[in-house]
N, C-alpha and C positions, 0 to 999 in steps of 0.2 A: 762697244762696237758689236755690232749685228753681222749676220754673216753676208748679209747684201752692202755692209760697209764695208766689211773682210774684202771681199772681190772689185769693191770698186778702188779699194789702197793699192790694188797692184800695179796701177800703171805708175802711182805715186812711189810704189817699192823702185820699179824700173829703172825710175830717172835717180834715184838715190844709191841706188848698188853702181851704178856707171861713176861714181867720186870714191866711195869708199865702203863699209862695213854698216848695216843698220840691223840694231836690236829693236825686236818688237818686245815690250817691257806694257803688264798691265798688271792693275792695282786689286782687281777680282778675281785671281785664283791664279791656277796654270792653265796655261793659253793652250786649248784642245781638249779641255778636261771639260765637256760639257759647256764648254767656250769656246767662241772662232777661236782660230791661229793653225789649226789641219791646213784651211788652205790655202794660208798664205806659206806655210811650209812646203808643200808640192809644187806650188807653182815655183819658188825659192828653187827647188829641186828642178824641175823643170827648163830652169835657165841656167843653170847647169852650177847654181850657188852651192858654196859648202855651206852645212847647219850644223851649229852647236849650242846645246843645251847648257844652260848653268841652273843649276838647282837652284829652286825660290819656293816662296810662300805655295802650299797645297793643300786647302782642306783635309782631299780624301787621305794622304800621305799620312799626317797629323792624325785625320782621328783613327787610322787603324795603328799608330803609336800610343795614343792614348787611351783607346777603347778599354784594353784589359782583357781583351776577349784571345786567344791565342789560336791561331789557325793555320794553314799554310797554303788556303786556295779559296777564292770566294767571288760572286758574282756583281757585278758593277751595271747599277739600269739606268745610270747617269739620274735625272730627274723622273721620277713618279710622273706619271700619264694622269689626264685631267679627269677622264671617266671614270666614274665609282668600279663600274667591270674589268675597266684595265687593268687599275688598280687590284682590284681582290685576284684575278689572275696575278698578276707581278709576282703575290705573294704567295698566292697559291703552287708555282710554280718552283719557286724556293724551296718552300714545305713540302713538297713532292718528291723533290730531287735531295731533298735533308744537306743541304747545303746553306753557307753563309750569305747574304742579300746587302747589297750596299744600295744606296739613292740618296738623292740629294731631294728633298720637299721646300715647299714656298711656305713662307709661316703664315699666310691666309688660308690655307688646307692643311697644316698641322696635326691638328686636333681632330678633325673628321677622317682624315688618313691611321689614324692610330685607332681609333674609333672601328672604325672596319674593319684591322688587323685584330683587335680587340674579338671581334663578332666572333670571328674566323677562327680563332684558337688566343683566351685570355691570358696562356700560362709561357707561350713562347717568350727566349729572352730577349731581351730587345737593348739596343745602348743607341741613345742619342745624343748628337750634339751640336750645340749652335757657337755659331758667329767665329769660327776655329781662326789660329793665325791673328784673331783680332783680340782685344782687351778683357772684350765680354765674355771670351771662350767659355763654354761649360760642360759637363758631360751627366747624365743621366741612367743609371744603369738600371735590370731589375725586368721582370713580367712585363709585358706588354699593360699590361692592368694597373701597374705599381708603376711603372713609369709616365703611364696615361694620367692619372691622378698628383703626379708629381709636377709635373707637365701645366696642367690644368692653371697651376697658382702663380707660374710665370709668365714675363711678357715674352708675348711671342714677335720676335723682331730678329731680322737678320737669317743669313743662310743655315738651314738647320741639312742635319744628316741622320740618316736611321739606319741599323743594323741589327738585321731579322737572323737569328743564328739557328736555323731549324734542325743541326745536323743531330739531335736527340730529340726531335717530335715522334712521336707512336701515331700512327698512321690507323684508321679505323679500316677495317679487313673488307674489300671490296664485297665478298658474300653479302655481308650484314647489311648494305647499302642495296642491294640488289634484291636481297628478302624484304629491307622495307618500304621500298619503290612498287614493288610486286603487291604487296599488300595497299601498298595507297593509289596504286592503277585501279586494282579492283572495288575498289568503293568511289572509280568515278568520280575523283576530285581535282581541282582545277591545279596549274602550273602555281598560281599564287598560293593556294592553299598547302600545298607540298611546301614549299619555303616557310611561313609557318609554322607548320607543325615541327618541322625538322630539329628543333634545338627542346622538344620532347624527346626526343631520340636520340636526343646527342650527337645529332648530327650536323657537318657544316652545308649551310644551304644551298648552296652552288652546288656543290658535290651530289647530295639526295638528287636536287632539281634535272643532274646530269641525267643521273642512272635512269630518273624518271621518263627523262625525254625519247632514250632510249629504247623504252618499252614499248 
């Protein structure tokens, strides 16, 4: 169900609460989790229905039990955004904030999404996992790097999840970024050229390219 399906069950909800009690029950996750069922819950609410929840099947639930990872606060972006940009923000904004990153990825952009976290800092740790609550479950710990290569030799099928745990990244000192932006203004070099050079510098591209823009 789509969420233009979600809003068109309502009138079919309507005529079925006037006899007695109806569970919305679905076989892909928790209903709201990155899934219709929010608005079939408000409008529920709306007509003045009690809601009760019973605990079921939850990826995200599941893999922050089995991660291994021990936290007690961390960020949820539902599914990773389809543009390369959004994407390296997403994480860039994790690794900024040194906080933990959850998302759910499509296994058709798996491997090009780790890839770019990869570019972006190879040593972050990273735990992923697919097809949770189902047969095939599995978990993948380790470097973005060591997981990416881990990754590489399996098939990619079924919902997969990643978890970017930045809260010990060392963050490069914004001076240093601002002296080398300074220096590459004055030699009159283009926007693509700065991206580039930048991982001479040890620096991450976006970031240099910022300061640069800046200038």
């Amino acid at each position: 169900m789509d969420q233009h399906q979600e809003s068109r069950s309502f009138a079919q909800f309507d005529r079925l609460i006037q006899t007695g009690d109806v569970a919305y029950v679905t076989d892909a996750g928790a209903p709201g989790l990155s899934d219709p069922g929010a608005g079939l819950v408000a409008h529920a609410r709306s007509k003045g229905v009690s809601i009760e929840v019973l605990p079921g099947p939850s990826s995200l639930t599941a893999f922050i039990s089995g991660c291994g990872v021990l936290f007690s606060s961390f960020y949820f972006g539902g599914f990773l955004p389809k543009k390369t940009n959004d994407i390296q923000r997403s994480f860039e904004a994790v690794m900024n904030q040194k906080t933990v990153g959850i998302w759910f990825e499509s296994p058709k952009r798996l491997l090009a999404t780790l890839s770019l976290l990869s570019q972006q800092d190879p040593t972050v740790p990273v735990v992923l996992a697919k097809e949770l609550t189902k047969p095939y479950a599995a978990f993948f710990s380790g470097t973005v790097e060591t997981v990416l290569a881990l990754v590489s030799t399996e098939i990619i099928k079924g919902e997969w999840l990643i978890m970017v745990d930045a809260r010990q990244i060392v963050t490069q000192t914004p001076n240093r970024y601002v002296d080398i932006a300074h220096a590459l203004k004055s030699a009159d070099l283009t926007a693509r050229q700065v991206k580039q050079l930048a991982p001479l510098f040890d620096c991450k591209k976006n970031e240099l390219y910022d300061y640069f823009q800046q200038l």
